[in-house]
Backbone and ligand atoms as CSV (ligand in chain L), in Angstrom:
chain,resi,resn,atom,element,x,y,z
A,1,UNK,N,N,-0.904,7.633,-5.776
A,1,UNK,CA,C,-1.548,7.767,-4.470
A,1,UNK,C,C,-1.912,6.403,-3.890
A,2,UNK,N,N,-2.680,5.764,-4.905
A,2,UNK,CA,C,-2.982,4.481,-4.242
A,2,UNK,C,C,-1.763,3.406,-3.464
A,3,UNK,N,N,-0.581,3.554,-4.544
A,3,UNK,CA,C,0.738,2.848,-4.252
A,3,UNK,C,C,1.239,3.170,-2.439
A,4,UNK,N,N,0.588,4.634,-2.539
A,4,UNK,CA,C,1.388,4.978,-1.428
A,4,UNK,C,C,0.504,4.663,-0.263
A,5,UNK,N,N,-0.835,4.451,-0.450
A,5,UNK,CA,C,-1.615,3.985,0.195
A,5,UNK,C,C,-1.014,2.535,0.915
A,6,UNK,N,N,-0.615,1.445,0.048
A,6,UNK,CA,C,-0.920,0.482,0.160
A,6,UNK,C,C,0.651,0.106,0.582
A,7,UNK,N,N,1.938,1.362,0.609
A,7,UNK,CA,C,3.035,1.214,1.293
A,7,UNK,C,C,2.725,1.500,2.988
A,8,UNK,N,N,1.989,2.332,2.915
A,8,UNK,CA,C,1.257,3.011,4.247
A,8,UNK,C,C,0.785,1.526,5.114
A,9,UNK,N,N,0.038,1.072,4.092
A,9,UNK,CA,C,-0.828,-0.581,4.978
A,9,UNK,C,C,0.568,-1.951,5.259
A,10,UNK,N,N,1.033,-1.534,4.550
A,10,UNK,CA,C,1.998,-2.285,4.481
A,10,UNK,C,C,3.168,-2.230,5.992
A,11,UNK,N,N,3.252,-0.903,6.310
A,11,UNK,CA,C,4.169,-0.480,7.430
A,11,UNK,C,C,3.249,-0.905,9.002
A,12,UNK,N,N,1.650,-0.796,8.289
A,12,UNK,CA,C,0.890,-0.515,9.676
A,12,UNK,C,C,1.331,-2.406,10.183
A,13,UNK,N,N,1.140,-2.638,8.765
A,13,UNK,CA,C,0.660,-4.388,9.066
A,13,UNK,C,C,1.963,-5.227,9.501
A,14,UNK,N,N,3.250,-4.196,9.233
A,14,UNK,CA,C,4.306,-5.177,9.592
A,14,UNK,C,C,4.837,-4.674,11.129
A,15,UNK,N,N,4.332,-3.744,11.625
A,15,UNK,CA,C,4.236,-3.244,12.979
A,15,UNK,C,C,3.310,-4.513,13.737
A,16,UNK,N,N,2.106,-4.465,13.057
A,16,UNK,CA,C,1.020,-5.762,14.014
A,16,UNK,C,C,1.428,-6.840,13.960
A,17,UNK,N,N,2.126,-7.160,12.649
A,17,UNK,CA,C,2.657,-8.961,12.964
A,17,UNK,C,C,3.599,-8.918,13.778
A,18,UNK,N,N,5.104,-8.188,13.782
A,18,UNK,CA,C,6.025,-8.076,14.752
A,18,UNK,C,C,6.601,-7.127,15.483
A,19,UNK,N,N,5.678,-6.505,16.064
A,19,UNK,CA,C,5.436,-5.479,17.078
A,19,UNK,C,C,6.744,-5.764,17.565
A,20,UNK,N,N,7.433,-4.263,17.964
A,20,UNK,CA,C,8.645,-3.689,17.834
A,20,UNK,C,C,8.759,-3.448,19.466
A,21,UNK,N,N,9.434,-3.573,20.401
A,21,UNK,CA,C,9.595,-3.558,22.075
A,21,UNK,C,C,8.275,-3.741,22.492
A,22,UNK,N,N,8.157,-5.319,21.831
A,22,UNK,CA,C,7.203,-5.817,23.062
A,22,UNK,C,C,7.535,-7.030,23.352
A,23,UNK,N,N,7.429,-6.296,25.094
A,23,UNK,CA,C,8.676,-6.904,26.408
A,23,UNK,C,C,8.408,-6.672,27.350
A,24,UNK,N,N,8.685,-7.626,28.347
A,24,UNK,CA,C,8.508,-6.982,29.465
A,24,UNK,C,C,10.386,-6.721,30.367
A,25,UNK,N,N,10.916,-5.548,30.190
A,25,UNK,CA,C,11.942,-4.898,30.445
A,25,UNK,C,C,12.975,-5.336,31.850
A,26,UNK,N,N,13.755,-5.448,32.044
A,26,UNK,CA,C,14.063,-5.796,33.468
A,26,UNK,C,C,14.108,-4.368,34.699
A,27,UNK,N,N,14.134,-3.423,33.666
A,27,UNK,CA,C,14.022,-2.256,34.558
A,27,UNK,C,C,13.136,-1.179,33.930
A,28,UNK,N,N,12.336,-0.634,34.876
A,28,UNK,CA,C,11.630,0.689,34.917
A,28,UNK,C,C,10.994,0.947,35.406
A,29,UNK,N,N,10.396,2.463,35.442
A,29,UNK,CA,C,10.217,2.960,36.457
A,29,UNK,C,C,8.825,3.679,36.723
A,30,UNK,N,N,7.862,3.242,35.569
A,30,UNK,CA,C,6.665,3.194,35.449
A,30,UNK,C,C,5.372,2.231,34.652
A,31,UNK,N,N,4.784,2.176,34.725
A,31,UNK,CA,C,3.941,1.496,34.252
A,31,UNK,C,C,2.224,1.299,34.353
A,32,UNK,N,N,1.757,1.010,33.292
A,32,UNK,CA,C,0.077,0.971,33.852
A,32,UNK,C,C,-0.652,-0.090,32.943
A,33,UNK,N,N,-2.071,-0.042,32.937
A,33,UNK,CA,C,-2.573,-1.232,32.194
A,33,UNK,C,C,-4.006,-0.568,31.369
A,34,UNK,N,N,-3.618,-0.763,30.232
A,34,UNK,CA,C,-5.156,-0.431,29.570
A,34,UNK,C,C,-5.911,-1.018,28.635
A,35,UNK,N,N,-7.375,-0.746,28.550
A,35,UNK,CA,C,-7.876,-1.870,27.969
A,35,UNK,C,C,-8.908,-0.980,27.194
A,36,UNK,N,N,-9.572,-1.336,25.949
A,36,UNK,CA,C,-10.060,-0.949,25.122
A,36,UNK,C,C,-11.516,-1.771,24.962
A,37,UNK,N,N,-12.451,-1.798,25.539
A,37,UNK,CA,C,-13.887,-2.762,25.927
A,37,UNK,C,C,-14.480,-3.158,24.122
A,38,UNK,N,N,-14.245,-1.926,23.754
A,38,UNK,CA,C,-14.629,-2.030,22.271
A,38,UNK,C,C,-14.398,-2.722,21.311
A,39,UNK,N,N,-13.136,-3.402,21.559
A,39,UNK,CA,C,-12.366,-4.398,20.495
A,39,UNK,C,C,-11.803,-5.780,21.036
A,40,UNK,N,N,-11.885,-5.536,22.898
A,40,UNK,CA,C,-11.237,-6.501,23.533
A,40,UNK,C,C,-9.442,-6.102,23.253
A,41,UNK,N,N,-8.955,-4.907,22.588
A,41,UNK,CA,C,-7.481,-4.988,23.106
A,41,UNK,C,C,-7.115,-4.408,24.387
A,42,UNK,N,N,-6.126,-5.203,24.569
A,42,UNK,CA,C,-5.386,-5.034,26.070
A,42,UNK,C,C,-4.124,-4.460,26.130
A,43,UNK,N,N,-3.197,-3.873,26.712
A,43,UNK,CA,C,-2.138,-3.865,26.957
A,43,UNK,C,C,-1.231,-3.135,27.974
A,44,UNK,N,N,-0.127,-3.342,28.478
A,44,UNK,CA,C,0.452,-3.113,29.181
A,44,UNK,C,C,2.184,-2.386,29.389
A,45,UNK,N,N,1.691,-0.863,29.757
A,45,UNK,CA,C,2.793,-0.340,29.234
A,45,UNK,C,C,3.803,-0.508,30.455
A,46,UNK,N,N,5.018,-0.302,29.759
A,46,UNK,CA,C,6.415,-0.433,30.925
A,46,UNK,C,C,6.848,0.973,30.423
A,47,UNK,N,N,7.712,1.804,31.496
A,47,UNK,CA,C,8.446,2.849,31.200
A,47,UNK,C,C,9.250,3.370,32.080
A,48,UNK,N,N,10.485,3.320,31.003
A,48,UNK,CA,C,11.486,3.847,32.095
A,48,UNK,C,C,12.305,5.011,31.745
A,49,UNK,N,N,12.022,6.256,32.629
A,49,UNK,CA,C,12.599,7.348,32.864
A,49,UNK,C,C,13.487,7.695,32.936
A,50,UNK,N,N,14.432,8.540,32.875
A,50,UNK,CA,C,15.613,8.783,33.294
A,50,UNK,C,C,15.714,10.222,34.391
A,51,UNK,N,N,16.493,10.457,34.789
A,51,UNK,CA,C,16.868,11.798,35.905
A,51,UNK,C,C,16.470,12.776,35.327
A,52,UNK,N,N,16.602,13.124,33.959
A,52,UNK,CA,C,16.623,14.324,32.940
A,52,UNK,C,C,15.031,14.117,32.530
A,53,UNK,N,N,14.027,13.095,32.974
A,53,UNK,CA,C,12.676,13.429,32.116
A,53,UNK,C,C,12.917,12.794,31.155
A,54,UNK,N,N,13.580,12.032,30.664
A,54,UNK,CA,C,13.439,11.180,29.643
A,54,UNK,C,C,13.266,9.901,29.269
A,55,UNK,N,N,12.644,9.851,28.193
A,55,UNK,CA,C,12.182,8.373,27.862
A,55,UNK,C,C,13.171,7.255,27.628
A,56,UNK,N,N,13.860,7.107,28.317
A,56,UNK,CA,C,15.045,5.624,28.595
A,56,UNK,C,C,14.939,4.677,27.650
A,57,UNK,N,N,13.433,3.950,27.919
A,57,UNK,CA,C,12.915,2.844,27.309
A,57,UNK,C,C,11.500,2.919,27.740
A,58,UNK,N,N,11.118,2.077,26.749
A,58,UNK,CA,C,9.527,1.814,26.589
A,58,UNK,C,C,9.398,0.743,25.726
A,59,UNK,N,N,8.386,0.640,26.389
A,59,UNK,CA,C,7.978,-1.604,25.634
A,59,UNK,C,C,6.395,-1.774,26.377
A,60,UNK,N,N,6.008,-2.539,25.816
A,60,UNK,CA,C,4.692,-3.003,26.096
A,60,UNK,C,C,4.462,-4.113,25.971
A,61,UNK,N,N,3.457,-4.779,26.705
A,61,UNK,CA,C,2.696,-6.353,26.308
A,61,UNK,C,C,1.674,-6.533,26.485
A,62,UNK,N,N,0.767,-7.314,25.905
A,62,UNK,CA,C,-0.380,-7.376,25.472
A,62,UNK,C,C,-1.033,-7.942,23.907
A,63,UNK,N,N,-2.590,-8.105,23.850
A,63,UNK,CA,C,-2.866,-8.700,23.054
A,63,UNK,C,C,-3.731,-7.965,22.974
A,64,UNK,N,N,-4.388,-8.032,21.193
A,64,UNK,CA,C,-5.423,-7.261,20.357
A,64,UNK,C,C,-4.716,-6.980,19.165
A,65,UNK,N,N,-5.893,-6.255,18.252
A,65,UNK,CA,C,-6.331,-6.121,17.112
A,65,UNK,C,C,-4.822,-5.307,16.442
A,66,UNK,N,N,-4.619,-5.850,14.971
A,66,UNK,CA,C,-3.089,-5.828,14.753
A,66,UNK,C,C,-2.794,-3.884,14.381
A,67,UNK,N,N,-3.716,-3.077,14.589
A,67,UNK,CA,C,-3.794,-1.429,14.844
A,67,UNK,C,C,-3.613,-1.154,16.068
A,68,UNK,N,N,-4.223,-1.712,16.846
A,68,UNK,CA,C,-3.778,-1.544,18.619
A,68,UNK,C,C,-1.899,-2.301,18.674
A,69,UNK,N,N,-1.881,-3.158,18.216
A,69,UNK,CA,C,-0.424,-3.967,18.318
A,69,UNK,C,C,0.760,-2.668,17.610
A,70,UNK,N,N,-0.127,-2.217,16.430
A,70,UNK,CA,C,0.857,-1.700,15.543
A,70,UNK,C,C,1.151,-0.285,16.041
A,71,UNK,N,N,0.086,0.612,16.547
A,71,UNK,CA,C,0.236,1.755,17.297
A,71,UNK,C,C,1.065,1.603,18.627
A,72,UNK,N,N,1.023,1.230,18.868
A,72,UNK,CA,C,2.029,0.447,20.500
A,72,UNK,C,C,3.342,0.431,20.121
A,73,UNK,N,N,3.180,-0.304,18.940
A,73,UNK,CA,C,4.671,-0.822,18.469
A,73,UNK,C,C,5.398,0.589,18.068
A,74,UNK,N,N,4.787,0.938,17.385
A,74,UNK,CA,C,5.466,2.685,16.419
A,74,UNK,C,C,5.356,4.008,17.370
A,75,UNK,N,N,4.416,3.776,18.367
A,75,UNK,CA,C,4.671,4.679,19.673
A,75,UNK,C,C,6.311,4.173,20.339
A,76,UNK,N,N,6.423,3.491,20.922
A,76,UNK,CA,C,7.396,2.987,21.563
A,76,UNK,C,C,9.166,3.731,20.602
A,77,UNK,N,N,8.736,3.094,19.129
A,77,UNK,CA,C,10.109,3.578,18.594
A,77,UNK,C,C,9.927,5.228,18.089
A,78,UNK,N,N,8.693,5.963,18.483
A,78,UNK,CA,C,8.807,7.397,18.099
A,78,UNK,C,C,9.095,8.227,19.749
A,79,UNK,N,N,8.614,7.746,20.427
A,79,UNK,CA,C,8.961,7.951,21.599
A,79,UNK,C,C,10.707,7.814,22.621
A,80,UNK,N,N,11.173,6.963,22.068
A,80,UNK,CA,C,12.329,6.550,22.715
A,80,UNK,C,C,13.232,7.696,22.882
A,81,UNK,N,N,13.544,7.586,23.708
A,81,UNK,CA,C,14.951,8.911,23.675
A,81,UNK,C,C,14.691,10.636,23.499
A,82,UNK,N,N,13.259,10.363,23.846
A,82,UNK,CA,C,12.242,11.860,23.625
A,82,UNK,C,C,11.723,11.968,25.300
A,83,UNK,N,N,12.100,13.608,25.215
A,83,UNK,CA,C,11.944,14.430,26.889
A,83,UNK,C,C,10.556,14.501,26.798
A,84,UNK,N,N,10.040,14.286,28.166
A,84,UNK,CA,C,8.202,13.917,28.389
A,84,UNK,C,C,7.930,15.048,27.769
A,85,UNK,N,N,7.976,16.231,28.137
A,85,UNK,CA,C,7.482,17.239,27.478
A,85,UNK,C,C,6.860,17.194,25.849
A,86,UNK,N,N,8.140,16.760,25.017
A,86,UNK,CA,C,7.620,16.674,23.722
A,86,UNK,C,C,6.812,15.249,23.265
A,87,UNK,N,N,7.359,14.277,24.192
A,87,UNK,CA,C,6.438,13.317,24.284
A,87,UNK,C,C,4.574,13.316,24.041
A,88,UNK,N,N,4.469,14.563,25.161
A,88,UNK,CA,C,2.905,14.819,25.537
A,88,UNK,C,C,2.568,15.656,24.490
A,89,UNK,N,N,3.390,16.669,23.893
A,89,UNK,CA,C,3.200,17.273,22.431
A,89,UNK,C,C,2.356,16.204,21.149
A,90,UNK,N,N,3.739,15.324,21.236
A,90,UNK,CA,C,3.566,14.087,19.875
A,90,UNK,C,C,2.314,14.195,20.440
A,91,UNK,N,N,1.788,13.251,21.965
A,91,UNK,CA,C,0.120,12.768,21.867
A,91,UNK,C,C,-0.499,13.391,21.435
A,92,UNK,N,N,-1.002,14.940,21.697
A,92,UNK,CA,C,-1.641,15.331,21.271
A,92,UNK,C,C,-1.613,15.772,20.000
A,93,UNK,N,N,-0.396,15.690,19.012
A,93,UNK,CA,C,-0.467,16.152,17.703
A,93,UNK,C,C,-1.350,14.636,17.200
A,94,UNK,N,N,-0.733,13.633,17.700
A,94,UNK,CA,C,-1.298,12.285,17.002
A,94,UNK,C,C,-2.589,12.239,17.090
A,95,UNK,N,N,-3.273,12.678,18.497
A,95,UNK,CA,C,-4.718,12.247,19.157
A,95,UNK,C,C,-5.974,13.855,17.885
A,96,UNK,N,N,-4.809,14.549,17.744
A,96,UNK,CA,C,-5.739,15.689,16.324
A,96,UNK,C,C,-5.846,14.653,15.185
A,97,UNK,N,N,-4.579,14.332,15.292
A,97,UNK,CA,C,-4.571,13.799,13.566
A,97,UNK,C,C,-5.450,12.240,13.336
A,98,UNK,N,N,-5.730,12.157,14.424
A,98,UNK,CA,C,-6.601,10.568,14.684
A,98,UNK,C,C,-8.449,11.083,14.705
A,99,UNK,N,N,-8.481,12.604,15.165
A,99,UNK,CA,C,-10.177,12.912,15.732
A,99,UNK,C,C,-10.539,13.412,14.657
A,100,UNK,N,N,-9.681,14.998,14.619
A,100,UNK,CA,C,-10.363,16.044,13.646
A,100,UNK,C,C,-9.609,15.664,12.110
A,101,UNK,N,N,-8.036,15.370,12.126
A,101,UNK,CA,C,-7.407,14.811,10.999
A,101,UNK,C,C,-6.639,16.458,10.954
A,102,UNK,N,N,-6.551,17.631,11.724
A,102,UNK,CA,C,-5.981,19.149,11.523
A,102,UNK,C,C,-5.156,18.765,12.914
A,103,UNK,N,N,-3.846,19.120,12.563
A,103,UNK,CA,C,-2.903,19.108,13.287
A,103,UNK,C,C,-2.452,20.596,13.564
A,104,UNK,N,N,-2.121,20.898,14.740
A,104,UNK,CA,C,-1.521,22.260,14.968
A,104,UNK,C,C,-0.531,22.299,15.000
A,105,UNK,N,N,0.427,23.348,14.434
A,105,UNK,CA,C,1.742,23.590,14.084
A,105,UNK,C,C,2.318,21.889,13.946
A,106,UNK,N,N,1.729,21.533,12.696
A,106,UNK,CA,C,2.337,20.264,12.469
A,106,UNK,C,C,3.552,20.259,11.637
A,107,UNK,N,N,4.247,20.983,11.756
A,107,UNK,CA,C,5.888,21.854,10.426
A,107,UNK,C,C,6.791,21.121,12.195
A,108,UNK,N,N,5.931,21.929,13.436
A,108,UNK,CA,C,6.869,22.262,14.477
A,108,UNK,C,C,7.729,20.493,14.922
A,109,UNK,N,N,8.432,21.019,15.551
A,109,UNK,CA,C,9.362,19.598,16.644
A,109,UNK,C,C,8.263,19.375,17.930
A,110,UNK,N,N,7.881,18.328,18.205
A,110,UNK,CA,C,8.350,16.670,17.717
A,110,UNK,C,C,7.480,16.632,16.196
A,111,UNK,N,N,7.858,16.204,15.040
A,111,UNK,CA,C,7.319,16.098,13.812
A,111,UNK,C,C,6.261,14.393,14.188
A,112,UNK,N,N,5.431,14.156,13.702
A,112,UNK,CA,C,4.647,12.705,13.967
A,112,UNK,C,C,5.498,11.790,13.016
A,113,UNK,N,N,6.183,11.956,11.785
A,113,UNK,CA,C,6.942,11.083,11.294
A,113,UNK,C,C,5.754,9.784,10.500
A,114,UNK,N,N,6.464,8.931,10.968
A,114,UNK,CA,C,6.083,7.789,10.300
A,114,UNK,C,C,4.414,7.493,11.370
A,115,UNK,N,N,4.259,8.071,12.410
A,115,UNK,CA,C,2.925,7.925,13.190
A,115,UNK,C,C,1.654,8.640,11.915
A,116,UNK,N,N,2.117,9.727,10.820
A,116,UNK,CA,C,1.081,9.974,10.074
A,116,UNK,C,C,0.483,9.078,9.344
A,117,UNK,N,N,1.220,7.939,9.256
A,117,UNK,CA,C,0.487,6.297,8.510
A,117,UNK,C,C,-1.121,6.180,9.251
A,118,UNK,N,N,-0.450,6.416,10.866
A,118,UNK,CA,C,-2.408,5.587,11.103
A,118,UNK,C,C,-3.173,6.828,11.048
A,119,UNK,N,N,-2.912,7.701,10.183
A,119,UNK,CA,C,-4.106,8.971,10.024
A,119,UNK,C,C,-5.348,8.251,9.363
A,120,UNK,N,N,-4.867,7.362,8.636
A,120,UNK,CA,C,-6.312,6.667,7.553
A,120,UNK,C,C,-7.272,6.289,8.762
A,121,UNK,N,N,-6.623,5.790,9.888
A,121,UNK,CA,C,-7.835,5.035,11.005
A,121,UNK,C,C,-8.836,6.310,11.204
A,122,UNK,N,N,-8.650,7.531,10.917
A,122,UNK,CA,C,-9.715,8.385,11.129
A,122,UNK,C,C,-11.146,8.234,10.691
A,123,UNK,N,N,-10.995,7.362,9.479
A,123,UNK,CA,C,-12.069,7.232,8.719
A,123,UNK,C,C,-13.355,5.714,9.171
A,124,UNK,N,N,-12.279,4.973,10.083
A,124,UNK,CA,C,-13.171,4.065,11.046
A,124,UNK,C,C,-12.828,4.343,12.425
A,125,UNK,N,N,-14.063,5.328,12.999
A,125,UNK,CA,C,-14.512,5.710,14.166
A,125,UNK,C,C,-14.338,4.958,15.490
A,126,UNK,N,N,-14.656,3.416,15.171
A,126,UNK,CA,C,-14.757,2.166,16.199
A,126,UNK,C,C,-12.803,1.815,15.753
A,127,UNK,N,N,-12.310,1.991,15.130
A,127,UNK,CA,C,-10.396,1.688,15.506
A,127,UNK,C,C,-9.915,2.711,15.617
A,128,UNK,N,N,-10.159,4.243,16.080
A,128,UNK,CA,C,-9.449,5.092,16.632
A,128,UNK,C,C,-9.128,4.688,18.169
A,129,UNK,N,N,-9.880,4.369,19.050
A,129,UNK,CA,C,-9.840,3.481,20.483
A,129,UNK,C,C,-8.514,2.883,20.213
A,130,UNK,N,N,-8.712,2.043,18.983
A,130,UNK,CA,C,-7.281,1.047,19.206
A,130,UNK,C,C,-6.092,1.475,18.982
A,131,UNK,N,N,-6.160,2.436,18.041
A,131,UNK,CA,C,-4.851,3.420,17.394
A,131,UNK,C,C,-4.122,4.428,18.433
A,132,UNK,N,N,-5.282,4.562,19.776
A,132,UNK,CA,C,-4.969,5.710,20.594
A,132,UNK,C,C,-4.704,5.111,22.192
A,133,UNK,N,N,-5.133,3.624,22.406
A,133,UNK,CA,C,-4.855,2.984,23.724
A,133,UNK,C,C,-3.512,2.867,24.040
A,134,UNK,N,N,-2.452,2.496,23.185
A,134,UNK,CA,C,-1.385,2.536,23.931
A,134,UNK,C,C,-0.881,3.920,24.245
A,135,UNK,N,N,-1.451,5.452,23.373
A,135,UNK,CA,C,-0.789,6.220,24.117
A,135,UNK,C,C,-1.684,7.222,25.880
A,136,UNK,N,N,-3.053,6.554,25.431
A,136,UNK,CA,C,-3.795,6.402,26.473
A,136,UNK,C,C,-3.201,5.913,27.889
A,137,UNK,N,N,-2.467,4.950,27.456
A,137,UNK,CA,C,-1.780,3.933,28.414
A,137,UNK,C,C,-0.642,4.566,28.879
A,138,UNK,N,N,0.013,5.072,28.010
A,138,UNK,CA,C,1.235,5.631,28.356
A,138,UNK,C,C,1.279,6.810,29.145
A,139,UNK,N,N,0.439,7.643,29.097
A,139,UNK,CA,C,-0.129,8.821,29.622
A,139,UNK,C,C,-0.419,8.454,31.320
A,140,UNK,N,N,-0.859,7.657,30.878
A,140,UNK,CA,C,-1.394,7.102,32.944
A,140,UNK,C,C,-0.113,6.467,33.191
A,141,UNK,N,N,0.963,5.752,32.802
A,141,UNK,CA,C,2.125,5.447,33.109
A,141,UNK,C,C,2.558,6.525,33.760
A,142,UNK,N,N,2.742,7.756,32.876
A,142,UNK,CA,C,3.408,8.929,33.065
A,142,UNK,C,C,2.746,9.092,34.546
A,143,UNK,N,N,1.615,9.632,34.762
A,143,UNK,CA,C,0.527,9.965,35.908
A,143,UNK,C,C,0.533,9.106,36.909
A,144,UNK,N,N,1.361,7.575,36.801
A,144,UNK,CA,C,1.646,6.662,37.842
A,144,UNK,C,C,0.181,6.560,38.328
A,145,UNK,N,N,-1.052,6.275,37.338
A,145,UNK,CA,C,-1.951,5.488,37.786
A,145,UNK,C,C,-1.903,4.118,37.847
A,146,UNK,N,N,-2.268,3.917,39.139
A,146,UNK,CA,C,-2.758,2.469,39.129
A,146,UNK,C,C,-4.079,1.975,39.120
A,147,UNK,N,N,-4.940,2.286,38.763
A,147,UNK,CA,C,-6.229,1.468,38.337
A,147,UNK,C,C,-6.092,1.870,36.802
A,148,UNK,N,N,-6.463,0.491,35.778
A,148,UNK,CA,C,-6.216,0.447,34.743
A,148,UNK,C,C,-7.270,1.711,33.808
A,149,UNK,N,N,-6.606,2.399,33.040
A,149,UNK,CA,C,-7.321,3.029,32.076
A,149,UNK,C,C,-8.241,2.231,30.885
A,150,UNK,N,N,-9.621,2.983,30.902
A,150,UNK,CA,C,-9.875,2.650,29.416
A,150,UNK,C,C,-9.772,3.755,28.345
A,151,UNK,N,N,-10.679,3.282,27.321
A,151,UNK,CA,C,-10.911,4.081,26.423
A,151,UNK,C,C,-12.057,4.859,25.894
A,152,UNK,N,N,-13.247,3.953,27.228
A,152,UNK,CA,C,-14.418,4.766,27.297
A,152,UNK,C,C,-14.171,6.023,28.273
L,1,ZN,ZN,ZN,-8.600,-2.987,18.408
């Protein structure tokens, strides 16, 4: 258990050092900005749609704490090539498995995959904010807000 623990920290931590599509894209077709007051992370999502509702591409930029970097990063590659619909599914299976830690019909499609790594952040209250801003962010992308989201 512990081993697998510490493969788990291992995936989160190599997401925060070299965060995976973060870019700023030459094309797309949404975007928003969010910020997390609690930790000082920032970031800035890009997203681009396709005709069919789908996630084209996605990338982000920004700076903060290497759980905010690393959730951003592993959103982006669980997201890619996924119809909004199940998109907004994943959030909310992730945003259970981040509050209460009970996922509903968690067997069903979209599966969270490799996103069940930051389940441990459940257990520090003050880095769920950071684990959950980029899909915070992404969400108001979707909603084509423009005044930046937080996390209060
Ligand atoms: Zn943070």
């Amino acid at each position: 258990m512990s081993d697998l623990r510490e493969l788990y920290q291992e995936t989160i931590l190599d997401h925060g050092k070299r965060p995976r599509n973060h870019r700023r894209p030459a094309t797309f077709n949404h975007e928003a900005d969010g910020h997390n007051p609690l930790c000082g992370d920032k970031i800035h999502v890009y997203l681009d749609l396709d005709e069919a509702g789908r996630v084209r591409d996605l990338s982000f930029e920004g700076k903060g704490c290497a759980i905010s970097q690393a959730s951003a990063s592993m959103m982006t590659e669980a997201l890619r090539g996924m119809p909004v619909a199940e998109a907004e599914k994943l959030y909310h299976k992730f945003h259970a498995l981040l509050t209460t830690g009970e996922v509903p019909d968690a067997d069903e499609e979209p599966e969270l995959g490799k996103l069940e790594m930051l389940g441990g952040v459940r257990e520090f209250p003050m880095r769920v904010k950071c684990a959950t801003l980029a899909w915070h962010t992404f969400e108001a992308a979707l909603r084509g807000e423009a005044a930046p989201v937080t996390t209060d």
